[in-house]
C-alpha positions in Angstrom: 11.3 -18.8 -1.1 8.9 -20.0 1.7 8.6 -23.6 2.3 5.9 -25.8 4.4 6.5 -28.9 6.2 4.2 -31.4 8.7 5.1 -35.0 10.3 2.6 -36.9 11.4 5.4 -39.5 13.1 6.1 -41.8 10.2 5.6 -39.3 7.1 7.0 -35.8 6.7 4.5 -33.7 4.1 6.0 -31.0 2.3 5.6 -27.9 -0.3 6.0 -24.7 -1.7 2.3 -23.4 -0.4 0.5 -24.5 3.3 -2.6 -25.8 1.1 -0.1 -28.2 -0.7 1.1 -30.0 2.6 -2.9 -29.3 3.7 -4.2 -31.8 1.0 -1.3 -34.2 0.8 -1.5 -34.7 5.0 -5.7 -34.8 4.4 -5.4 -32.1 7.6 -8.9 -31.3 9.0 -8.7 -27.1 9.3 -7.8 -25.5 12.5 -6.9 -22.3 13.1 -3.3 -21.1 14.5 -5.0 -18.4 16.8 -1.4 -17.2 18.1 -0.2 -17.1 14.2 -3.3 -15.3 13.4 -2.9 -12.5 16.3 0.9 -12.0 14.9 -0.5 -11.4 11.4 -3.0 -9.0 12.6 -0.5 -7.1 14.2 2.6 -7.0 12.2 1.3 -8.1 8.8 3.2 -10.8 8.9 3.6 -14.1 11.6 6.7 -15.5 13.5 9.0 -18.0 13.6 7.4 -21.3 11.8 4.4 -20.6 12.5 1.6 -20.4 9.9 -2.1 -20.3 9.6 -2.8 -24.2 10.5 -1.0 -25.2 14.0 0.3 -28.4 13.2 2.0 -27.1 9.4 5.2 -25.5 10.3 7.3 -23.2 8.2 11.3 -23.9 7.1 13.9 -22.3 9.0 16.2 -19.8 7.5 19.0 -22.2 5.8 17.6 -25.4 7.3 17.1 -29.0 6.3 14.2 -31.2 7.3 14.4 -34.5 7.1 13.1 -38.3 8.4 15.8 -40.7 8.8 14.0 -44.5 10.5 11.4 -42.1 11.4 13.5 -39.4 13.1 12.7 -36.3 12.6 15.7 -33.7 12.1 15.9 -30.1 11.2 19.5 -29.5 10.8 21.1 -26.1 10.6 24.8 -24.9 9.2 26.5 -23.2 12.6 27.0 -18.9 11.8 30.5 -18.3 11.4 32.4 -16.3 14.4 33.5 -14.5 11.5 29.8 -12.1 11.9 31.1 -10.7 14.8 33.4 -8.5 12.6 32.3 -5.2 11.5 32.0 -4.6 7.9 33.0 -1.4 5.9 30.3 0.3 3.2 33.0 -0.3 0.7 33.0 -4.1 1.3 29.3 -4.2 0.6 29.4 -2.2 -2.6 31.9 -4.0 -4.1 29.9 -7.4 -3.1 26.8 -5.7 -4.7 28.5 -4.9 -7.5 29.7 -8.7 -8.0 25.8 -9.5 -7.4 24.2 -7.5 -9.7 26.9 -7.7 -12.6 27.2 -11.6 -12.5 23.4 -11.8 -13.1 22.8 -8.8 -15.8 22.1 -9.6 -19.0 21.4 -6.3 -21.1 19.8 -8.1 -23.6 17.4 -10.0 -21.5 17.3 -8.1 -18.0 15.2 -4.6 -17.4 15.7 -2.8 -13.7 12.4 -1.8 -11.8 12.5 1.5 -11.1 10.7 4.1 -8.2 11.5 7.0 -6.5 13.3 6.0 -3.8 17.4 4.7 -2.9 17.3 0.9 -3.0 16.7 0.8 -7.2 18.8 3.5 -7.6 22.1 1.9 -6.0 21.4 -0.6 -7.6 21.2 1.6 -11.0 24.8 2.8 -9.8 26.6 -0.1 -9.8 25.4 -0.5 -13.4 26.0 2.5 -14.4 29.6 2.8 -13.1 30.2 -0.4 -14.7 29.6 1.1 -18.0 25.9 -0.8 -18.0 23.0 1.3 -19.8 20.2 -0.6 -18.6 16.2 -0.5 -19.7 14.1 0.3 -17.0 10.7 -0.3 -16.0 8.2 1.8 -13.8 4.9 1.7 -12.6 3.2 5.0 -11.9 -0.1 7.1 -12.9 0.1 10.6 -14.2 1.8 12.7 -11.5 2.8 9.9 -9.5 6.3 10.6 -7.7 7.9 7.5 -8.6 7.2 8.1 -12.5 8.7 11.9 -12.3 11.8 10.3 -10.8 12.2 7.5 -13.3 11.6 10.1 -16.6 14.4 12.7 -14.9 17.0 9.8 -14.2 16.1 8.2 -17.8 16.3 12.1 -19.8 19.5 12.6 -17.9 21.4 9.6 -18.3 19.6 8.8 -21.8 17.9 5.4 -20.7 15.1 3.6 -22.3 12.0 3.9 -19.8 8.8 1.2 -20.1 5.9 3.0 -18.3 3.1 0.3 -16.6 -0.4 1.2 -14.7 -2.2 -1.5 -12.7 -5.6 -1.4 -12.5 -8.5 -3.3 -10.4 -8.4 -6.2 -13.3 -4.9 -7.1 -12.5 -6.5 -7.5 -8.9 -9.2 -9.8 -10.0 -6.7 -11.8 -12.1 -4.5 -12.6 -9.5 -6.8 -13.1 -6.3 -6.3 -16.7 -5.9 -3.2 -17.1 -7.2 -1.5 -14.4 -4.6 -3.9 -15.6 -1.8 -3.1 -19.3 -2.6 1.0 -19.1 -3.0 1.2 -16.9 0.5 -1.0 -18.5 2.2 -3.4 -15.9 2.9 -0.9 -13.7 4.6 0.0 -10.7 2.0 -2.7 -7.9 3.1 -4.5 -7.2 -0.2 -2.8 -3.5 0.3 0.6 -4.8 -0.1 -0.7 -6.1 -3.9 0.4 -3.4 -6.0 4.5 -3.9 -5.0 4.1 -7.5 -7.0 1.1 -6.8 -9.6 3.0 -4.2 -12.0 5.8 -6.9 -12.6 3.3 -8.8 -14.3 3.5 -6.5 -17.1 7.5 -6.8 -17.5 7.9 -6.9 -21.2 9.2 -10.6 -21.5 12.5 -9.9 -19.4 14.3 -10.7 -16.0 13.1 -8.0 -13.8 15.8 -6.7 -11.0 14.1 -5.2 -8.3 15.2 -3.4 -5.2 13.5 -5.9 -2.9 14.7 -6.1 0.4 17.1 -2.9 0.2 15.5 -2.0 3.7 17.8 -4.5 5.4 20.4 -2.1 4.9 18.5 0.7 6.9 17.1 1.1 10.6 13.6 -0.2 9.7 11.6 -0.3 12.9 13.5 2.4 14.9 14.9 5.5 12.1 14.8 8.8 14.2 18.1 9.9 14.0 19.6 11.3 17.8 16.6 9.7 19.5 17.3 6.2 18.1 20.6 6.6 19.4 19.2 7.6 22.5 16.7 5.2 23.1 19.6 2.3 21.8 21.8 3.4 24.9 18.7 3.4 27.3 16.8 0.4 26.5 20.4 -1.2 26.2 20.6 -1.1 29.7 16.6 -1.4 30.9 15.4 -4.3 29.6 12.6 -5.9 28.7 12.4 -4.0 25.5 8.4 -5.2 24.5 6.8 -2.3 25.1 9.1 -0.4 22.3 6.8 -3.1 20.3 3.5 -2.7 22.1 3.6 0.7 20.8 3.7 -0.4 17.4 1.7 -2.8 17.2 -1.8 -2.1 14.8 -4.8 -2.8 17.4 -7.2 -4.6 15.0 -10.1 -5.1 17.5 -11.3 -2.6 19.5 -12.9 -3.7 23.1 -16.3 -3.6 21.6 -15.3 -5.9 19.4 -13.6 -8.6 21.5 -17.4 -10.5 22.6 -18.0 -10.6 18.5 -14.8 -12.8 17.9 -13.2 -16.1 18.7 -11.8 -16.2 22.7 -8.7 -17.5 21.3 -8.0 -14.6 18.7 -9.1 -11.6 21.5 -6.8 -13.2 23.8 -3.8 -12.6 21.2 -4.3 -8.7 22.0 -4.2 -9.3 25.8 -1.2 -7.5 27.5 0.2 -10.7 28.1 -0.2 -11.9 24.7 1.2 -8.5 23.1 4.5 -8.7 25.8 4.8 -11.9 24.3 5.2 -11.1 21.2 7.6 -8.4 21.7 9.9 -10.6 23.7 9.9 -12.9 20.8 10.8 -10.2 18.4 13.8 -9.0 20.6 15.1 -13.0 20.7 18.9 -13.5 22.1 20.3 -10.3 20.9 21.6 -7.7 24.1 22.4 -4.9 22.0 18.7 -3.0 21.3 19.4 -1.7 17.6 21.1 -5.6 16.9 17.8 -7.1 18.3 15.8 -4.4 16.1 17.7 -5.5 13.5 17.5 -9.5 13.8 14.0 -9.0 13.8 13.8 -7.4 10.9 15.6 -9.6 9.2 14.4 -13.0 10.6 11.1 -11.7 10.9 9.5 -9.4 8.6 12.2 -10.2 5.8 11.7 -13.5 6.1 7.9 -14.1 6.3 6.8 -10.1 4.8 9.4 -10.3 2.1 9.3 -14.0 1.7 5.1 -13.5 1.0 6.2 -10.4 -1.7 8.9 -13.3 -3.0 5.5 -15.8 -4.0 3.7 -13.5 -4.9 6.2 -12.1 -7.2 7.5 -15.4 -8.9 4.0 -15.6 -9.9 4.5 -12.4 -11.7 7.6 -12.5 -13.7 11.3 -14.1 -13.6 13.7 -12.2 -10.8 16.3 -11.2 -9.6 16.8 -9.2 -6.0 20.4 -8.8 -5.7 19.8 -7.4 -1.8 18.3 -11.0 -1.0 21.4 -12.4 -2.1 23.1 -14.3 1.3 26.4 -12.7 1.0 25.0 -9.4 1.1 23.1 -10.0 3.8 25.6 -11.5 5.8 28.3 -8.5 5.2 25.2 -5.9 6.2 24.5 -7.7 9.7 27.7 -6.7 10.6 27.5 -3.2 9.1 28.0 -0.2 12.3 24.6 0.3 13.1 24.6 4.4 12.4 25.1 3.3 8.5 22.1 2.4 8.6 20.4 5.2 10.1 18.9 7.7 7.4 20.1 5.7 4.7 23.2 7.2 5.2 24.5 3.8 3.4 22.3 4.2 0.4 23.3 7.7 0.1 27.5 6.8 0.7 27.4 4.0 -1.9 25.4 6.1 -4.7 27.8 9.0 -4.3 30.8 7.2 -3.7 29.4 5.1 -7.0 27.7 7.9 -9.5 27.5 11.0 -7.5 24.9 12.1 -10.3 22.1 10.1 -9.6 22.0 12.3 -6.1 20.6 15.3 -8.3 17.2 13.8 -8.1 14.6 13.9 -5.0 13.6 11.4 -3.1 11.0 10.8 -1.3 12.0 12.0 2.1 12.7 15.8 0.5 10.6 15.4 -2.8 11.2 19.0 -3.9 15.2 19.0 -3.6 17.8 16.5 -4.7 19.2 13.6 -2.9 21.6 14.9 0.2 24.4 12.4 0.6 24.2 12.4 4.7 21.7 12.4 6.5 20.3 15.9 7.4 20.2 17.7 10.3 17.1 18.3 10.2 16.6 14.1 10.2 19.1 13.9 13.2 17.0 16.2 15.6 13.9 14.8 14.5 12.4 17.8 12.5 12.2 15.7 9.2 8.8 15.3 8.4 8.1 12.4 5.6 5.5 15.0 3.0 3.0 13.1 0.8 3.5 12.2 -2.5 1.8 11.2 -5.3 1.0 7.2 -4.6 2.5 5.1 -8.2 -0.7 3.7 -8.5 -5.0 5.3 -8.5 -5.6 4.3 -4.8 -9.2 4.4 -6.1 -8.8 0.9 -7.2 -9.6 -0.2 -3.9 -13.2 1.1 -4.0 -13.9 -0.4 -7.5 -16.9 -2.6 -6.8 -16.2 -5.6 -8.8 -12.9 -5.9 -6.3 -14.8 -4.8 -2.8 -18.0 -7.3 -3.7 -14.8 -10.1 -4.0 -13.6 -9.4 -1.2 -16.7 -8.9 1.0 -17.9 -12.1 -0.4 -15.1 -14.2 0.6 -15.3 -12.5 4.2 -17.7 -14.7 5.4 -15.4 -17.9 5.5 -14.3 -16.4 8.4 -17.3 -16.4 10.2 -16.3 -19.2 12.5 -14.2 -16.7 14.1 -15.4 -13.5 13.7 -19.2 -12.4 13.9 -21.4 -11.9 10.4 -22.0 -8.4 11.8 -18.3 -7.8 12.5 -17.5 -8.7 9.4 -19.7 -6.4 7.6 -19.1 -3.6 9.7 -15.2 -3.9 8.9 -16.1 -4.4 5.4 -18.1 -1.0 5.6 -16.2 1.3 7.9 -12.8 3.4 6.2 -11.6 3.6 10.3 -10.8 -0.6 9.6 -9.5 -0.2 5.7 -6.0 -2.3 6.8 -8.1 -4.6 8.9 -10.2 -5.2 5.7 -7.5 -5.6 3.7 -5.8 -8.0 6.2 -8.8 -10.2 6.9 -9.6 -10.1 3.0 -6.5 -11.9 1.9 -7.2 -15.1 4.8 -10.6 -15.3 3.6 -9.7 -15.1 0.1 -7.1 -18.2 0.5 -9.2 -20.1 3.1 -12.2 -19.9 0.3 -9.9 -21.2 -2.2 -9.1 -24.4 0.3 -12.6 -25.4 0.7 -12.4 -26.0 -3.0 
């Protein structure tokens, strides 16, 4: 769970949310430009930083603490023990401790979706004799519902069916903004909303099963390839450059704060890239670090507030032990989910029958393809497990362009209604929605 902290030199302010240390510390607002520019780009900041400069964010397994007014942030050293490799079988058998040392059957239901990270961990249920209840969210015709029915018909599992719908939106506005601090993208809403609806249970979900994949870099032969090269020619930014979402367009830079155009500078993107890479000399290591340290900790960590607002949880591929056995898991494991796809066969070979989302009109292979490792795998569209026309009901746009103009101290009133107006800026507009939405809710 996320976790703020400031000292002003004699007394350390803390809290679960930045506008908790905010009021305790009676901060005056300023805005962390460099954070802001990471957001922007990514979704999701760096390292401690957060929306106000001076409030930082808790390391990963760190304590903060004031002893005579000396200020410490201790950290346990990582074993020596990382640098050995790990074998798939060593982290199924420690998923299978996770999840059947938390499962209740009476009080747990498993959230179910289309794709590989749910159903592993439906297979190490399943092969442990489990029958659990399962919960899905999905409108008519949605892929992830037509997955859930087949596995439930097959295996003859109770299924719980849930919609979301622009109310749950409303409901949870503040809330969401307030216990991420502004930095979930009103987009990335649905993933926690439907768990509001668990029928009085202890949801598992499959939360953070991408740790156990390539995330940035999944291309089969030419991840290799670009591994090997970049390897050897470092730096590695502009692998990151060319990722990064380009919020602003030039016209735009004379209509916003100096500060935040400078954040998508050459110099300012290189420098975020090099901070992505960190320490790590091995290309698909650093890609991985990142993800982890990165984008789980402050992406997932936002979906992790947001949630607990929602329901009681448990993510058994958040657990530590898991996570320490997949860092050291060969890197091509990861690569197509060929991990996922090893465990559930290796586990019940069944639940490979159905599609997935990669090949939604053919079950589940248990490699990788060929087709993936030459790069002919094309990812086809599927029926989205929610009405995307939510997001042009006008109860939820008029919130959301109202709150817009708190952030007219850095971007332009004419900016901001041109975003709010334009489908070309949708993920902008939903970025810059959720700030404004929480830095509304701290000016009262």
């Amino acid at each position: 769970m996320p976790y703020y902290y400031f000292y002003d030199g004699r007394t350390l302010f803390h809290g679960n949310t930045v506008s908790t240390v905010c009021d305790q510390a009676k901060l005056p607002w300023h805005w962390n430009f460099k954070a802001l520019g990471d957001y922007l780009a990514l979704d999701h900041t760096l390292d401690e930083d957060t929306l106000h400069p001076l409030i930082k964010r808790t390391s990963p397994r760190s304590v903060v603490s004031t002893i005579s007014y000396e200020f410490r942030i201790s950290k346990p050293n990582d074993s020596l023990t990382e640098k050995i490799q790990s074998h798939p079988n060593n982290l199924i058998n420690e998923l299978s401790q996770i999840v059947l040392r938390w499962w209740q059957p009476s009080e747990c239901v498993l959230s179910m979706s289309g794709g590989l990270d749910c159903r592993l961990i439906l297979a190490t249920l399943l092969a442990a004799g489990r029958r659990p209840k399962l919960l899905v969210c999905g409108q008519d015709a949605a892929f992830d519902l037509m997955v859930a029915r087949e596995i439930s018909n097959y295996f003859k599992l109770d299924l719980v069916r849930t919609e979301i719908c622009s109310e749950d939106f409303l409901l949870a506005a503040s809330s969401i903004s307030r216990e991420t601090g502004g930095l979930l993208p009103i987009s990335h809403w649905p993933g926690v909303l439907y768990a509001k609806k668990t029928p009085d249970k202890l949801l598992f979900t499959g939360l953070n099963g991408e740790i156990a994949r390539s995330y940035y870099d999944d291309n089969g032969l030419l991840s290799i390839i670009r591994s090997c090269i970049h390897q050897v020619r470092r730096p590695n930014h502009r692998f990151w450059i060319n990722r990064f979402y380009g919020a602003f367009t030039d016209e735009d830079y004379h209509e916003i704060h100096p500060e935040l155009a400078e954040q998508f500078l050459t110099d300012a993107q290189i420098c975020r890239g090099t901070r992505l890479m960190g320490s790590e000399q091995k290309f698909n290591n650093a890609l991985d670090t990142a993800f982890s340290l990165q984008y789980g900790r402050h992406k997932t960590g936002a979906d992790v507030a947001a949630l607990s607002l929602m329901t009681h949880w448990i993510a058994p591929f958040c657990s530590p032990g898991w996570s320490n056995l997949v860092k050291r898991l060969p890197h091509q494991w990861k690569l197509g989910s060929a991990f996922h796809r090893y465990a559930i066969e290796k586990l019940v070979p069944q639940l490979l029958l159905f599609p997935e989302e990669n090949n939604p009109y053919s079950r589940t292979a248990n490699s990788p393809s060929i087709r993936y490792w030459i790069g002919l795998q094309s990812k086809p569209k599927v029926m989205p497990f929610f009405d995307q026309s939510i997001y042009e009901d006008p109860a939820l746009v008029n919130l959301v362009c109202e709150s817009l103009f708190c952030l007219d101290d850095i971007i332009s009133p004419r900016l901001l209604r041109l975003i709010a107006t334009s489908p070309q800026r949708r993920r902008l507009f939903f970025q810059l929605g959720a700030v404004a939405l929480w830095k509304q809710g701290m000016r009262h």
